[in-house]
CHARMM-style PDB file with segment names, atoms N, HN, CA, C and O in Angstrom:
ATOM      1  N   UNK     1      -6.314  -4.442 -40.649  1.00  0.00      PROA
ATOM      2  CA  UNK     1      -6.546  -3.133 -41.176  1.00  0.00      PROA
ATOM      3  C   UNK     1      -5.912  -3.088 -42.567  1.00  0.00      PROA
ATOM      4  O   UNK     1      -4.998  -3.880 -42.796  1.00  0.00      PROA
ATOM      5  N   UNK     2      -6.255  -2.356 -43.382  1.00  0.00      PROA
ATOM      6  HN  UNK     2      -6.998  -1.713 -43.196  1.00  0.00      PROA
ATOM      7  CA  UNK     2      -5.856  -2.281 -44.624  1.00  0.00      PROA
ATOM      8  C   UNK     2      -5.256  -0.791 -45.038  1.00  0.00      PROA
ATOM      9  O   UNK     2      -6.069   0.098 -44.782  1.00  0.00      PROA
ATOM     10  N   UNK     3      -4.073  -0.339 -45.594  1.00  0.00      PROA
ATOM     11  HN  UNK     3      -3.412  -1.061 -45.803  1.00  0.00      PROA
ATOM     12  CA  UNK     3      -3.722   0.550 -45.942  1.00  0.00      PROA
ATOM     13  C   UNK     3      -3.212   0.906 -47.163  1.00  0.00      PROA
ATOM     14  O   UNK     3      -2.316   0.159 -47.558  1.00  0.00      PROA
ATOM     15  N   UNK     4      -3.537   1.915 -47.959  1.00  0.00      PROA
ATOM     16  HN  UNK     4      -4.264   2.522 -47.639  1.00  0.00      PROA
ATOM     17  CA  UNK     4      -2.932   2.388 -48.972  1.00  0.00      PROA
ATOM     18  C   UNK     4      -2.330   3.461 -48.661  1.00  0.00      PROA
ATOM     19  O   UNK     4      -2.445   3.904 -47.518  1.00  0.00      PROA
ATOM     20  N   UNK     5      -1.421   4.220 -49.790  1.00  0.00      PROA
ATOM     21  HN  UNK     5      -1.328   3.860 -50.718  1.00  0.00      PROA
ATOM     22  CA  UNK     5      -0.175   5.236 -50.187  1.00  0.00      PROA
ATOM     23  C   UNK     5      -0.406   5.996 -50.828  1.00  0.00      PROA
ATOM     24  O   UNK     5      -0.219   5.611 -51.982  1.00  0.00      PROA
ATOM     25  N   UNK     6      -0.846   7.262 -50.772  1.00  0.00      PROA
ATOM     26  HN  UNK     6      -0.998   7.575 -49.834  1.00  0.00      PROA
ATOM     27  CA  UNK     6      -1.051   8.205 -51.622  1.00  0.00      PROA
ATOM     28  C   UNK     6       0.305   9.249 -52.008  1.00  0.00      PROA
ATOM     29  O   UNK     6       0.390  10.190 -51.219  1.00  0.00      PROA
ATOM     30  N   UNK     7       1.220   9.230 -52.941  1.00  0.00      PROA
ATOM     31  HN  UNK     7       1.152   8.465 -53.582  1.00  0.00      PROA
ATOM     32  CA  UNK     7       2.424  10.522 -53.050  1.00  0.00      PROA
ATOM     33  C   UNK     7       1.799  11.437 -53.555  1.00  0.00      PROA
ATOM     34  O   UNK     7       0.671  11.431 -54.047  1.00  0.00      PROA
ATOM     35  N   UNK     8       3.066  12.848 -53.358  1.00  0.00      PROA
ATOM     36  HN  UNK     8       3.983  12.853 -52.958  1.00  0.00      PROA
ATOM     37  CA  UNK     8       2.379  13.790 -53.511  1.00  0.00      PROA
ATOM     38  C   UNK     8       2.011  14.184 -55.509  1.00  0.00      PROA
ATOM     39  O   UNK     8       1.664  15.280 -55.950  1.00  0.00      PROA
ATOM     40  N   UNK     9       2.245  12.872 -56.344  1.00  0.00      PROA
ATOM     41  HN  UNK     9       2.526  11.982 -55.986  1.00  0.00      PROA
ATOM     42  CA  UNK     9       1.871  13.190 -57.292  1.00  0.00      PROA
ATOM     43  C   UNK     9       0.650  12.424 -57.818  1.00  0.00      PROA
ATOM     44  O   UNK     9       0.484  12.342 -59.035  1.00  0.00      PROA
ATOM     45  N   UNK    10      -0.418  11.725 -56.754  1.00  0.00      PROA
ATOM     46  HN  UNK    10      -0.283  11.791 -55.766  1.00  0.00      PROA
ATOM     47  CA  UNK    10      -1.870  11.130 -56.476  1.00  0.00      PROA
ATOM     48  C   UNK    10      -1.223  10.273 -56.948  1.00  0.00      PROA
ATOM     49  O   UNK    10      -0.234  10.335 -56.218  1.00  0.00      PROA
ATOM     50  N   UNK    11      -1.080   9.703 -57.454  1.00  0.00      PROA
ATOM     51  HN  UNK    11      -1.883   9.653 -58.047  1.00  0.00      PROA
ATOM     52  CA  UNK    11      -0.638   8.004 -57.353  1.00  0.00      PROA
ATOM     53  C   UNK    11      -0.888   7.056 -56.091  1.00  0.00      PROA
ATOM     54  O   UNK    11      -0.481   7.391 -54.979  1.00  0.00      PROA
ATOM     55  N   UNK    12      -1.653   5.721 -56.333  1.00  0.00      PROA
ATOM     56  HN  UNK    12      -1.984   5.449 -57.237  1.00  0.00      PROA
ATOM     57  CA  UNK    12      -2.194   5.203 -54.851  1.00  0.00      PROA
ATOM     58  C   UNK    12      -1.272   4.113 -54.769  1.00  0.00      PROA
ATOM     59  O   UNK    12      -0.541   3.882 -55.732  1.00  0.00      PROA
ATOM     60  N   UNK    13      -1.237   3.631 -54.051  1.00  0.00      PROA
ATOM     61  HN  UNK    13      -1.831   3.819 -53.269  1.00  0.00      PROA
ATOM     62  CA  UNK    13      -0.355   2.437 -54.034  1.00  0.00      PROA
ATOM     63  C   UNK    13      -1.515   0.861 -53.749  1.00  0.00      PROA
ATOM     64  O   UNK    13      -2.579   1.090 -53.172  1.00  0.00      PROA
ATOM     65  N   UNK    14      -1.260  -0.376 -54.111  1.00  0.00      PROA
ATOM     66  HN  UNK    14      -0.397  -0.562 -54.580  1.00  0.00      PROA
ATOM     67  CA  UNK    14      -1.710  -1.002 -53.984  1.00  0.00      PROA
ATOM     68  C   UNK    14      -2.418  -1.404 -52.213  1.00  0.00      PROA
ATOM     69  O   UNK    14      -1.799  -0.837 -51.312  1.00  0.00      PROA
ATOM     70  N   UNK    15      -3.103  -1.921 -51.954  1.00  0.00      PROA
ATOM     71  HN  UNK    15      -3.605  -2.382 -52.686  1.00  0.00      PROA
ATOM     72  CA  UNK    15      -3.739  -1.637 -50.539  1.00  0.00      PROA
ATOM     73  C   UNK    15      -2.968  -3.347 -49.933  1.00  0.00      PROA
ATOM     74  O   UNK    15      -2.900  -4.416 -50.538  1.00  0.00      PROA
ATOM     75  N   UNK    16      -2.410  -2.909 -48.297  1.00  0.00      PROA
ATOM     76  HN  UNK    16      -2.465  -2.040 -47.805  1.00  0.00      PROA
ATOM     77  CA  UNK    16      -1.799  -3.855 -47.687  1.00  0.00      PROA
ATOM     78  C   UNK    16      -2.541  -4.088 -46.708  1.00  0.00      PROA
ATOM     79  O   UNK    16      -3.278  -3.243 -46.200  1.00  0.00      PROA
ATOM     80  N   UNK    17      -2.421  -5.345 -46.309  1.00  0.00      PROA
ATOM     81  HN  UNK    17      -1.822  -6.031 -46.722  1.00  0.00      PROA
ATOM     82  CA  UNK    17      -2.853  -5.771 -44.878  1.00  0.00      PROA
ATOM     83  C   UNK    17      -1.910  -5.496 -44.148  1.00  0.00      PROA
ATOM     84  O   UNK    17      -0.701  -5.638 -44.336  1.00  0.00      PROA
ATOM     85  N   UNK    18      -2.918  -4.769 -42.611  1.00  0.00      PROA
ATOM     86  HN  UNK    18      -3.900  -4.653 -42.458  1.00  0.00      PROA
ATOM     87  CA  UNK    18      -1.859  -4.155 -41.685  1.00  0.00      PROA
ATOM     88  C   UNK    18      -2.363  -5.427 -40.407  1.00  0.00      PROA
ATOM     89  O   UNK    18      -3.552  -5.699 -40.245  1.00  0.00      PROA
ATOM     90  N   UNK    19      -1.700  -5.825 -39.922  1.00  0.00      PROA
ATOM     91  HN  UNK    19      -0.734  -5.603 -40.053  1.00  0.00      PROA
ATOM     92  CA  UNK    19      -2.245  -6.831 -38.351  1.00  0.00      PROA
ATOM     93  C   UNK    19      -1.352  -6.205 -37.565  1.00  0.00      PROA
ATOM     94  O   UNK    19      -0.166  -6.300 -37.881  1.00  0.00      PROA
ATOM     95  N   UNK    20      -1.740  -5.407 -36.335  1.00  0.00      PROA
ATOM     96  HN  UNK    20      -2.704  -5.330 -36.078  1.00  0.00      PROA
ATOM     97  CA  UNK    20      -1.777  -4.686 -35.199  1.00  0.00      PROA
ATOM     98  C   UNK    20      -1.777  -5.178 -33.953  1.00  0.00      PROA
ATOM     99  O   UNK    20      -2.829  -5.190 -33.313  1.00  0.00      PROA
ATOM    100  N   UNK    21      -0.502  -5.697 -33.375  1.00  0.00      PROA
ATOM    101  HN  UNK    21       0.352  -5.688 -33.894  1.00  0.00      PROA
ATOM    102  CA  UNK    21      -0.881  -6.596 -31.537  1.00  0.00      PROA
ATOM    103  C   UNK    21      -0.524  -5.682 -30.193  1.00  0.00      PROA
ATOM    104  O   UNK    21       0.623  -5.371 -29.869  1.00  0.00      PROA
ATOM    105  N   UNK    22      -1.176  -5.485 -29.805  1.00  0.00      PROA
ATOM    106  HN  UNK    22      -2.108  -5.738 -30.068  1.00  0.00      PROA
ATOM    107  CA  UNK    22      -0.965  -4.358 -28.705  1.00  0.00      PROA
ATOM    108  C   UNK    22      -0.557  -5.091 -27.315  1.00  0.00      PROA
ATOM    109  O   UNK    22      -1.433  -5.900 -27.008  1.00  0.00      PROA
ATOM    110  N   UNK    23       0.397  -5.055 -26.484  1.00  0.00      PROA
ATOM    111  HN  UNK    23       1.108  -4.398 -26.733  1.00  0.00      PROA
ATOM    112  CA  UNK    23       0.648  -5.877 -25.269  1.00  0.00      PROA
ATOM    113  C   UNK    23       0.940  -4.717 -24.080  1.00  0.00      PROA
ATOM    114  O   UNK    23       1.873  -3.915 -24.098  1.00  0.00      PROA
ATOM    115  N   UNK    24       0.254  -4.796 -23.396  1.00  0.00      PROA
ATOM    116  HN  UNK    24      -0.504  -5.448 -23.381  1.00  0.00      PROA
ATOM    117  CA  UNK    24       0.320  -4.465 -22.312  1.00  0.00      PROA
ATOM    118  C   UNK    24       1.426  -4.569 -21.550  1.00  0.00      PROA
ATOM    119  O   UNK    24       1.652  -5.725 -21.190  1.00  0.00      PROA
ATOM    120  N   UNK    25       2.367  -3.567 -21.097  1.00  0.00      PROA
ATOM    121  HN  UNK    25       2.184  -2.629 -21.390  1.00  0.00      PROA
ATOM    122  CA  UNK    25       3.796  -3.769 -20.688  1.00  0.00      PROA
ATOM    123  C   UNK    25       3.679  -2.737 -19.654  1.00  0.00      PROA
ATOM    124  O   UNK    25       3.420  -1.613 -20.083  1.00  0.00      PROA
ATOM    125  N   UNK    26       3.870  -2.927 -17.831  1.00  0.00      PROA
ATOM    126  HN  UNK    26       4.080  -3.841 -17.482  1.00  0.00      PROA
ATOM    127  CA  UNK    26       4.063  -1.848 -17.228  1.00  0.00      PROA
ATOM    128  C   UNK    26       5.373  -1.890 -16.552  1.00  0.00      PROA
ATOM    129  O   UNK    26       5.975  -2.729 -15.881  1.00  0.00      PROA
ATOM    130  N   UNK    27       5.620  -0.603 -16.992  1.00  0.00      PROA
ATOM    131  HN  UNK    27       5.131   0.079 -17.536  1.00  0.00      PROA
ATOM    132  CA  UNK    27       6.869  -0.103 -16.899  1.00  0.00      PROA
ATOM    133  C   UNK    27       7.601   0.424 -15.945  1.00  0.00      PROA
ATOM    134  O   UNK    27       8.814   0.405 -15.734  1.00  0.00      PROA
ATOM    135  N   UNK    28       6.580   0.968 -15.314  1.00  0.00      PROA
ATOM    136  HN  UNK    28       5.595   0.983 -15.486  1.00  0.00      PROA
ATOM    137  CA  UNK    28       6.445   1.475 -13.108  1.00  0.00      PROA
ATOM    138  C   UNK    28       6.066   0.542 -12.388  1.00  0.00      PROA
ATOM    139  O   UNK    28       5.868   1.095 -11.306  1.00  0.00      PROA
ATOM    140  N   UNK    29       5.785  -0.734 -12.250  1.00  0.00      PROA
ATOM    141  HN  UNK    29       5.946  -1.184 -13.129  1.00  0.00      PROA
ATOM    142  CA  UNK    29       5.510  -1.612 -11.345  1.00  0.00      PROA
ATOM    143  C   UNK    29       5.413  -0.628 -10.105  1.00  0.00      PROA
ATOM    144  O   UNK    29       6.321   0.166  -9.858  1.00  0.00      PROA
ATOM    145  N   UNK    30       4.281  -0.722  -9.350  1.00  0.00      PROA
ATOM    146  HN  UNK    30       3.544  -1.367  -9.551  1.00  0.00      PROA
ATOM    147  CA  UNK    30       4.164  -0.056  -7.748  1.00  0.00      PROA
ATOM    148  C   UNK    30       4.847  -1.207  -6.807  1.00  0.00      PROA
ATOM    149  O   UNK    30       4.661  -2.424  -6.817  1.00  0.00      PROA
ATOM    150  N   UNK    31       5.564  -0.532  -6.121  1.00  0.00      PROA
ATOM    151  HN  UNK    31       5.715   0.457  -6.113  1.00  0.00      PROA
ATOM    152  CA  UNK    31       6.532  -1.259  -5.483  1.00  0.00      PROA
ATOM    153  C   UNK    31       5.372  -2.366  -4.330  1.00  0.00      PROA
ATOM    154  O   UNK    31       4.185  -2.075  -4.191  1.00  0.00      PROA
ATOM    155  N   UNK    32       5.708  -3.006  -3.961  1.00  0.00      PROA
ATOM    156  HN  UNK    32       6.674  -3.243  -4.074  1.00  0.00      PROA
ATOM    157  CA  UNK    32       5.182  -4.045  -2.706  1.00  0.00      PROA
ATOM    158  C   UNK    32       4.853  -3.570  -1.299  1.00  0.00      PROA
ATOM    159  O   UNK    32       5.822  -3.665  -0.546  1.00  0.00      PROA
ATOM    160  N   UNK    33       3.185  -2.835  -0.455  1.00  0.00      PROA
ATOM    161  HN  UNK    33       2.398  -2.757  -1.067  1.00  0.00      PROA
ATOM    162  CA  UNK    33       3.100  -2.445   0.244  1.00  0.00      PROA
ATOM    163  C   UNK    33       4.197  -3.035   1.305  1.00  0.00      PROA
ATOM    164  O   UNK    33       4.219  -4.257   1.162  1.00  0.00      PROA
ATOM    165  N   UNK    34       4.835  -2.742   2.010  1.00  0.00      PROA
ATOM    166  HN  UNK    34       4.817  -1.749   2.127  1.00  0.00      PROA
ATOM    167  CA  UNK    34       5.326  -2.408   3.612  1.00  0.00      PROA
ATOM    168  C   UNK    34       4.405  -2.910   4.948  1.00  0.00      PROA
ATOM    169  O   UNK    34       3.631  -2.038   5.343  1.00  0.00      PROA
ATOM    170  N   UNK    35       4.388  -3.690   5.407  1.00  0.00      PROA
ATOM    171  HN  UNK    35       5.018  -4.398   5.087  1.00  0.00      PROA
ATOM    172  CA  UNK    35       3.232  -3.592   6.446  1.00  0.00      PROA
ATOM    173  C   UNK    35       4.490  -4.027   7.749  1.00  0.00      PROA
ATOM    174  O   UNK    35       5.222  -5.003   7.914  1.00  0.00      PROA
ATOM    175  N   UNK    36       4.265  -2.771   8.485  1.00  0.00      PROA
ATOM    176  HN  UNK    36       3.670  -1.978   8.351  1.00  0.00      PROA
ATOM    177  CA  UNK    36       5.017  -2.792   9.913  1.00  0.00      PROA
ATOM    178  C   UNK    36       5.199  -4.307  10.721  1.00  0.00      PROA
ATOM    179  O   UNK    36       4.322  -5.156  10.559  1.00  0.00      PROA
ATOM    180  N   UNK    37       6.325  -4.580  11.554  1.00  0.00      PROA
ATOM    181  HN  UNK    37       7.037  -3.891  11.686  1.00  0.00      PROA
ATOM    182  CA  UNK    37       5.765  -5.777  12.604  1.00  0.00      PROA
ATOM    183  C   UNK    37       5.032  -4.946  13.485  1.00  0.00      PROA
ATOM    184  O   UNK    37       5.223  -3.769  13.792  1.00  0.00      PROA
ATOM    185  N   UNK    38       4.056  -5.850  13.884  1.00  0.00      PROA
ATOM    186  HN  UNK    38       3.901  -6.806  13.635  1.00  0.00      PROA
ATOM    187  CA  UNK    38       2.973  -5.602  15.047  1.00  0.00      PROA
ATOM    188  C   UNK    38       3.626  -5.659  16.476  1.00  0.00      PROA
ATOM    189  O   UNK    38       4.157  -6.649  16.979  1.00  0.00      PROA
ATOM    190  N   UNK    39       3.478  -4.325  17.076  1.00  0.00      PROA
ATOM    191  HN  UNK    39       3.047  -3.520  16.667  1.00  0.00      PROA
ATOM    192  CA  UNK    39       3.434  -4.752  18.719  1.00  0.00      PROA
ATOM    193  C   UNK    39       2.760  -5.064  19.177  1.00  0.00      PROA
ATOM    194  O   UNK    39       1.623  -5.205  18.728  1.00  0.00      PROA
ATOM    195  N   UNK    40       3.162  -5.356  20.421  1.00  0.00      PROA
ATOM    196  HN  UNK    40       4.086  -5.241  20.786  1.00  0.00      PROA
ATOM    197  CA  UNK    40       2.176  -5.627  21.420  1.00  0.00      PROA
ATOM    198  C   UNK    40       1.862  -4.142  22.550  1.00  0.00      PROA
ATOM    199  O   UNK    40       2.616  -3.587  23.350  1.00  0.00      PROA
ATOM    200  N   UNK    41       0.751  -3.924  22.254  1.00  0.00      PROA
ATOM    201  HN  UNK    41       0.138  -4.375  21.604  1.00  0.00      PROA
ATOM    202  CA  UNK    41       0.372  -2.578  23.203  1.00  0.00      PROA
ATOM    203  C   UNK    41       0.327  -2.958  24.558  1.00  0.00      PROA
ATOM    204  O   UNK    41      -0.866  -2.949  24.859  1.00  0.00      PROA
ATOM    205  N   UNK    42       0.860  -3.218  25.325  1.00  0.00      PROA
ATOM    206  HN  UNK    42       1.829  -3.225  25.080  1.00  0.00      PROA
ATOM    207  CA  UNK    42      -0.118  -3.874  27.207  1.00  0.00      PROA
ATOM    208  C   UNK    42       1.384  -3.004  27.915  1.00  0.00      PROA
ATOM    209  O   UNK    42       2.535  -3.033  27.479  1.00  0.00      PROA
ATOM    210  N   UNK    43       0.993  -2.480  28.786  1.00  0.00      PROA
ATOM    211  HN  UNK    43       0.058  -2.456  29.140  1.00  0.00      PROA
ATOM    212  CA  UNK    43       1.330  -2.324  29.706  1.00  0.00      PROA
ATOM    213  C   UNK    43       2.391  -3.082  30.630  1.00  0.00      PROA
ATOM    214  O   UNK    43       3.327  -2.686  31.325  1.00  0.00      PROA
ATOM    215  N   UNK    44       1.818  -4.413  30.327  1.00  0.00      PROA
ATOM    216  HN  UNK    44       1.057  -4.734  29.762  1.00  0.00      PROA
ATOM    217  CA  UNK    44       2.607  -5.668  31.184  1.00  0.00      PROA
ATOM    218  C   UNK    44       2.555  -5.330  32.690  1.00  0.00      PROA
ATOM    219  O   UNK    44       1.769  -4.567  33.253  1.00  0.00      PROA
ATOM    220  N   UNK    45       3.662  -6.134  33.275  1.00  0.00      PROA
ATOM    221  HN  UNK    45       4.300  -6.753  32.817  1.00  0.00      PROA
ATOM    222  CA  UNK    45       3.701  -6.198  35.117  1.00  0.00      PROA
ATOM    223  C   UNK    45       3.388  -5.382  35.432  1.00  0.00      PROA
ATOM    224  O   UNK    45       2.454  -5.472  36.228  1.00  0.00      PROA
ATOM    225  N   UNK    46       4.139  -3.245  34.908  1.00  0.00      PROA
ATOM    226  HN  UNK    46       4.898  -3.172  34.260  1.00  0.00      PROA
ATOM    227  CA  UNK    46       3.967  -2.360  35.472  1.00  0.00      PROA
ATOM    228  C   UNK    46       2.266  -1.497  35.279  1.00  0.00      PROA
ATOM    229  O   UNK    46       1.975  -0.444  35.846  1.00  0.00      PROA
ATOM    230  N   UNK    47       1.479  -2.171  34.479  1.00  0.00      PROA
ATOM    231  HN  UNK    47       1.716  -3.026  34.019  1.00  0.00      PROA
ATOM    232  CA  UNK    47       0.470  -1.600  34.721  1.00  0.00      PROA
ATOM    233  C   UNK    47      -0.345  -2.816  36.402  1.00  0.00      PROA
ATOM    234  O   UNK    47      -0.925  -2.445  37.422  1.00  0.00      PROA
ATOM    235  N   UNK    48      -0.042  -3.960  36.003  1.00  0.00      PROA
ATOM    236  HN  UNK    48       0.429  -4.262  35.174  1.00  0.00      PROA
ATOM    237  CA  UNK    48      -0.549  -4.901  37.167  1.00  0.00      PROA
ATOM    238  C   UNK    48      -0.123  -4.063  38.801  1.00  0.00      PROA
ATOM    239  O   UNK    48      -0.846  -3.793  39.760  1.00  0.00      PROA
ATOM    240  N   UNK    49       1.059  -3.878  38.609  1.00  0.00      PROA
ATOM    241  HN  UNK    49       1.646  -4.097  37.829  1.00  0.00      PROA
ATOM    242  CA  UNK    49       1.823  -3.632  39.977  1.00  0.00      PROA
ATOM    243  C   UNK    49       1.158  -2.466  40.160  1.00  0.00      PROA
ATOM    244  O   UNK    49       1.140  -2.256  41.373  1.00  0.00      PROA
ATOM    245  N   UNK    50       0.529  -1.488  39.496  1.00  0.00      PROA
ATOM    246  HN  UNK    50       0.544  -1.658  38.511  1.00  0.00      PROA
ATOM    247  CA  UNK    50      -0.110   0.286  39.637  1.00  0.00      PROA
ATOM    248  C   UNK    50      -1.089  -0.042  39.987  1.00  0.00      PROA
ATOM    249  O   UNK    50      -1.576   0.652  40.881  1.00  0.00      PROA
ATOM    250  N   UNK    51      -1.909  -1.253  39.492  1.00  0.00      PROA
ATOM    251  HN  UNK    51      -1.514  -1.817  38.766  1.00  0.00      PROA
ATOM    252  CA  UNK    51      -3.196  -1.285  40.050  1.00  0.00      PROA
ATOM    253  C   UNK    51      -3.588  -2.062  41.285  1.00  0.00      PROA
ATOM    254  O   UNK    51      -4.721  -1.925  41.746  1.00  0.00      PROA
ATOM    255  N   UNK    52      -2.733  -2.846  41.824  1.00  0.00      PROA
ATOM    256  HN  UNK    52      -1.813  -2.957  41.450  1.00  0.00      PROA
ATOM    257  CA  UNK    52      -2.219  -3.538  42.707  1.00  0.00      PROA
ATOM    258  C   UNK    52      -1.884  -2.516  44.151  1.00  0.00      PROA
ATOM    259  O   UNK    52      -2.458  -2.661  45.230  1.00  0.00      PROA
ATOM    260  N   UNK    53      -1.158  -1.806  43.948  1.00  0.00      PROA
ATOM    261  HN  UNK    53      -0.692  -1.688  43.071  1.00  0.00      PROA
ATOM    262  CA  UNK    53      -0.602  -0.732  44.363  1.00  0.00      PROA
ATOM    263  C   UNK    53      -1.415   0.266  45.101  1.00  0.00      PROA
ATOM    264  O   UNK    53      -1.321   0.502  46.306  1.00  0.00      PROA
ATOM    265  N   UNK    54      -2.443   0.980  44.026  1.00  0.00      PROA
ATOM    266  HN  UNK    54      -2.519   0.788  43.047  1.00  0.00      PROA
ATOM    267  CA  UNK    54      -3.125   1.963  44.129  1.00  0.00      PROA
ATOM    268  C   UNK    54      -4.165   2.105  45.952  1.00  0.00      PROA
ATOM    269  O   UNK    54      -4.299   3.081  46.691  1.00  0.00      PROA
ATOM    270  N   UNK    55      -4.657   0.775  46.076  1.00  0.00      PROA
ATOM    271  HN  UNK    55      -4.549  -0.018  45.476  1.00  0.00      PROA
ATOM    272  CA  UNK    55      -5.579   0.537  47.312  1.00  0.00      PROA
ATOM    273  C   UNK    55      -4.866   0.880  48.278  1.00  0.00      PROA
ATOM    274  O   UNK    55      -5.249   1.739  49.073  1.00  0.00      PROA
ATOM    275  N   UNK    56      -3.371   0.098  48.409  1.00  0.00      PROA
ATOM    276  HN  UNK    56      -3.060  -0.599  47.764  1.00  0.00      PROA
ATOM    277  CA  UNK    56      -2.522   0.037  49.453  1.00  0.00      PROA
ATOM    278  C   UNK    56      -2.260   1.390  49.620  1.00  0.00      PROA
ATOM    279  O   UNK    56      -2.196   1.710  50.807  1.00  0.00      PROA
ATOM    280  N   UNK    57      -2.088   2.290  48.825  1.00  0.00      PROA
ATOM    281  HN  UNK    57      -2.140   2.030  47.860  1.00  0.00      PROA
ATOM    282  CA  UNK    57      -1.324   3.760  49.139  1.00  0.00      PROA
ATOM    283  C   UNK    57      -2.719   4.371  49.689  1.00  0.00      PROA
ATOM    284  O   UNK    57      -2.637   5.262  50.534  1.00  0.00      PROA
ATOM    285  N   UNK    58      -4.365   3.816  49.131  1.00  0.00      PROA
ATOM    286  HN  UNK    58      -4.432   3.092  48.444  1.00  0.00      PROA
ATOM    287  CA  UNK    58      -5.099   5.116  49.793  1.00  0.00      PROA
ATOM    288  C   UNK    58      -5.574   4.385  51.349  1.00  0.00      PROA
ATOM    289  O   UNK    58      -6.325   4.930  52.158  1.00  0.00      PROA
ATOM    290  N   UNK    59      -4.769   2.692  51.558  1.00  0.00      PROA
ATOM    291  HN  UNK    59      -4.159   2.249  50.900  1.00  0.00      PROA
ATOM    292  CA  UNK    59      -5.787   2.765  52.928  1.00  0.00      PROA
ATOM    293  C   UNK    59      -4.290   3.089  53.898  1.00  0.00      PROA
ATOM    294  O   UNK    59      -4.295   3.145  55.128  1.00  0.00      PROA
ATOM    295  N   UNK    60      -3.092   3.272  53.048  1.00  0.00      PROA
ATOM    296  HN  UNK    60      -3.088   3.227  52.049  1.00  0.00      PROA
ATOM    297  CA  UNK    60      -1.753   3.695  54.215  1.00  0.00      PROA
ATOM    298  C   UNK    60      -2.136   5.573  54.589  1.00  0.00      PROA
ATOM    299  O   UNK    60      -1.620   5.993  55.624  1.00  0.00      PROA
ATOM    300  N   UNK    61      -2.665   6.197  54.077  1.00  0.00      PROA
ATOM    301  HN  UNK    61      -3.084   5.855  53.236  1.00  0.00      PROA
ATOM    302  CA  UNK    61      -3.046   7.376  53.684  1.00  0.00      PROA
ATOM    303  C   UNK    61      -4.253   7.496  55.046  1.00  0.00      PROA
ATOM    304  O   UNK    61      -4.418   8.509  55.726  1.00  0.00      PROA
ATOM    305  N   UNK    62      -4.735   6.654  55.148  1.00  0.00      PROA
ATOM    306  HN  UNK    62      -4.601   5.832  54.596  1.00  0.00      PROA
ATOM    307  CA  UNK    62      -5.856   7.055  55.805  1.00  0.00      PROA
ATOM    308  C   UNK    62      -5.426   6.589  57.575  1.00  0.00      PROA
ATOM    309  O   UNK    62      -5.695   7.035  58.690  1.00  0.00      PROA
ATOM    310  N   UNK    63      -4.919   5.871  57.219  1.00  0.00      PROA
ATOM    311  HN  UNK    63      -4.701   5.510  56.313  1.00  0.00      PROA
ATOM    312  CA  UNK    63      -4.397   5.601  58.842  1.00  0.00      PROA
ATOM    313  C   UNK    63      -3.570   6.117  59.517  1.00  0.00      PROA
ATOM    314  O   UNK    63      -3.384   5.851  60.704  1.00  0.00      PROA
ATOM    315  N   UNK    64      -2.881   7.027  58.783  1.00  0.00      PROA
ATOM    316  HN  UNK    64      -3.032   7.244  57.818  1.00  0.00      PROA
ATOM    317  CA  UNK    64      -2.220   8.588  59.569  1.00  0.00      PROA
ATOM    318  C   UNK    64      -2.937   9.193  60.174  1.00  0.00      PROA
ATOM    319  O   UNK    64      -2.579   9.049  61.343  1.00  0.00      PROA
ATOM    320  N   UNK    65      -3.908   9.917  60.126  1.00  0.00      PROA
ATOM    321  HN  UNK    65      -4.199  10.034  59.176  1.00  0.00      PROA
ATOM    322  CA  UNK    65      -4.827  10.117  61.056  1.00  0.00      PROA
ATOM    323  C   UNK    65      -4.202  10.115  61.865  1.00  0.00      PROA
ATOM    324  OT1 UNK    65      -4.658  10.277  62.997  1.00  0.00      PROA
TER     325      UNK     65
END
């Protein structure tokens, strides 16, 4: 780019080369998502043992009678 100087008594000034480097600098970095440890969803033994379970209680149920 090239620039000249004008004062406030019009006088110009000779014209300069201007070279201009623009760099990209961020200044907030977003911090590093978070990602939880994973469970494990199951139930385990105590859902096995409920379903296991369940028959026995409706055929003890019925033999009262």
């Amino acid at each position: 780019m090239e620039v000249v100087v004008t004062d406030t008594a019009g006088n110009i000034s000779e014209p300069a080369m201007v070279k201009i480097m623009v760099t990209d600098v961020n200044e907030n970095p977003l911090p590093e998502p978070v990602t939880p440890p994973k469970t494990k969803k199951s139930s385990g033994s105590f859902g096995w043992l409920a379903l296991l379970a369940a028959p026995l209680a409706f055929i003890r149920r019925r033999k009262v009678k």
